[in-house]
C-alpha positions in Angstrom: -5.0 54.9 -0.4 -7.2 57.6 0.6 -5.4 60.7 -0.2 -8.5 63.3 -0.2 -8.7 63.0 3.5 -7.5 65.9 5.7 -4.3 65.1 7.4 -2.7 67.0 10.4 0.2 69.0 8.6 3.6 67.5 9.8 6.2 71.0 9.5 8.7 70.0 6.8 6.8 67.4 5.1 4.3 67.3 2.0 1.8 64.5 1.3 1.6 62.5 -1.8 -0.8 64.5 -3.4 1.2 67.8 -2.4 4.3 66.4 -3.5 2.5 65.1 -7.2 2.0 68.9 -7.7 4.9 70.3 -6.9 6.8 67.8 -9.2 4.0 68.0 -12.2 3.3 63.9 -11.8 0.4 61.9 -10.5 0.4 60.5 -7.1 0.8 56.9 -8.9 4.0 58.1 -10.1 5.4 59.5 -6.6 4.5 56.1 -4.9 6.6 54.4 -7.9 9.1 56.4 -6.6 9.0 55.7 -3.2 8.5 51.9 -4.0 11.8 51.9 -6.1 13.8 54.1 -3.3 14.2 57.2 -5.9 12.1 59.5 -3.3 12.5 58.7 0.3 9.8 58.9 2.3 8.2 58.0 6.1 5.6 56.2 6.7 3.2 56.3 9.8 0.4 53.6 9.5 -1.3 54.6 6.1 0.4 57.6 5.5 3.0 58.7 3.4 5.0 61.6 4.5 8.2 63.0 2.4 10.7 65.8 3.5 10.0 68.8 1.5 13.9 69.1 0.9 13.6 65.4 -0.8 10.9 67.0 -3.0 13.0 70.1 -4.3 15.8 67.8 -4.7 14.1 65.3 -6.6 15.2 64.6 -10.0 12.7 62.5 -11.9 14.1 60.9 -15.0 14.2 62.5 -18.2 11.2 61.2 -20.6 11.3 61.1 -24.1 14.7 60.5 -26.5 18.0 62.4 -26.1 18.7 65.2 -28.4 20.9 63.9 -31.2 22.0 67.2 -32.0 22.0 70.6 -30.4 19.2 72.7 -32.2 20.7 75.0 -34.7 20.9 79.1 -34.4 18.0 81.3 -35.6 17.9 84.9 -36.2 14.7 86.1 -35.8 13.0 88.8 -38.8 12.6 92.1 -37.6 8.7 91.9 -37.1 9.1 88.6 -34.7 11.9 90.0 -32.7 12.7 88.8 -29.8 12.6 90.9 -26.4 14.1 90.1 -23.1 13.6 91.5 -19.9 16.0 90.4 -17.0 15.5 91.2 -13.3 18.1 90.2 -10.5 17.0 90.8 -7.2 18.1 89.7 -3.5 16.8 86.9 -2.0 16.1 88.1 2.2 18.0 86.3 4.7 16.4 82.5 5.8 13.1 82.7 3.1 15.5 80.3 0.7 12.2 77.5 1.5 9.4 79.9 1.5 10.7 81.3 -1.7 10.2 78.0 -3.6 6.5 77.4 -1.6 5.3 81.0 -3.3 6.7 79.8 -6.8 5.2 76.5 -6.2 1.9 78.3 -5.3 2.2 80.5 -8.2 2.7 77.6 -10.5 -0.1 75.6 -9.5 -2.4 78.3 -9.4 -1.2 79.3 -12.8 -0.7 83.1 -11.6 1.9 86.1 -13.5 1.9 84.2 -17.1 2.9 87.6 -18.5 0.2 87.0 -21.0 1.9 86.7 -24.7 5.4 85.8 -23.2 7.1 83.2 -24.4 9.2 82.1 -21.6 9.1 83.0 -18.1 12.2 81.9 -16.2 12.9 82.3 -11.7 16.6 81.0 -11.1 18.7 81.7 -8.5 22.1 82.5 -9.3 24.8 80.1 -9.0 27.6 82.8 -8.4 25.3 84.6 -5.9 23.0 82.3 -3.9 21.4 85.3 -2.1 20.0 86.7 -5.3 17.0 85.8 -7.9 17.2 85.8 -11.4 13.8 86.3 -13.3 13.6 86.1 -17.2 10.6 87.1 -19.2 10.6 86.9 -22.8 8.3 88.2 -25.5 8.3 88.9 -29.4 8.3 92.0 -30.2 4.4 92.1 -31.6 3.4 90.4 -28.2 4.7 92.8 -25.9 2.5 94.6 -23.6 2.6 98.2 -23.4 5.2 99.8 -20.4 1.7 100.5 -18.3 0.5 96.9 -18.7 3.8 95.3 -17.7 4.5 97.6 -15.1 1.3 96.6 -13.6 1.8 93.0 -14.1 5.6 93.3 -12.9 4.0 94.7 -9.6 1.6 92.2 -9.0 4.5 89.7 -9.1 6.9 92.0 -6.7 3.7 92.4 -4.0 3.2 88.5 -3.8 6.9 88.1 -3.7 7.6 91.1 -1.3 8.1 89.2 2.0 10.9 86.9 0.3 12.5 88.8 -1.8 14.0 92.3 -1.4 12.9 94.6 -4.7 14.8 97.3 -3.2 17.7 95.6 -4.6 16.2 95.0 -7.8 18.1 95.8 -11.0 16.0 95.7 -14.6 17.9 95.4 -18.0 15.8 95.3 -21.0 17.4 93.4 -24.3 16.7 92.4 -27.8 17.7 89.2 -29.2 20.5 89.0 -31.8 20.1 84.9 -32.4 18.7 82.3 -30.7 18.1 78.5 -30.9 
């Protein structure tokens, strides 16, 4: 199928290709999918068409082996320490969906690394729904100076400013005791 060609946008759906990036697979892989009734879709002559709710619901299937064992506890030397820096912030009113199309964007286009982090997690909170939990993680040699990260933490709040409020935002910095 031709999937370069310019479609008409249909308002809650993503194409193949658009649904391949958001879930990090090929477009083979989503048509699989589809074929096997994992990812419904519509179909309208030649086109495929899925809900964008199907696609943030989607749960491909876990690759690899199963963990055996949970990994064991670490503590890290003094000179590799670990450094955490948690921000909870409120989600505004109806932008649950446009929240996960700027994360998506921000994903693909590979935007806010936090460069030297070593993780970088956006969750929304199970016992609050209406607020944002963002995770950033560094060790301790890797982590930028307070100017540097205050100007990459404001770059992130401006392209996230119209979905979530940052007047809300609470910061809390900590240091890792052990970790796996």
């Amino acid at each position: 199928m031709q999937e370069d060609l310019e479609f008409p946008k249909m308002p809650g759906y993503f194409t193949i290709k658009e649904a391949a990036q958001i879930l990090g697979i090929s477009g083979n892989r989503v048509y699989t999918y589809i074929e096997e009734g994992r990812l419904p879709a519509v179909r309208s002559a030649h086109i495929f068409m899925i809900a964008k709710q199907d696609v943030y619901n989607f749960k491909p299937s876990t690759s690899g082996r199963p963990r055996k064992r949970s990994p064991d506890w670490h503590k890290s030397l003094q000179e590799n320490q670990l450094i955490v820096k948690n921000i909870t912030v409120k989600l505004r009113p109806g932008q649950e969906e446009r929240l996960q199309e700027k994360l998506d964007e921000i994903r693909l286009k590979k935007e806010h690394i936090f460069p030297g982090s070593v993780s970088r997690y956006v969750a929304r909170s199970q016992t609050a729904p209406d607020h944002v939990e963002i995770e950033l993680m560094w060790r301790i040699n890797r982590l930028p100076n307070e100017a540097e990260l205050e100007r990459q933490l404001e770059a992130f709040r401006q392209q996230l400013a119209d979905v979530l409020d940052w007047q809300t935002a609470q910061y809390k910095t900590s240091e890792v005791l052990i970790h796996t």
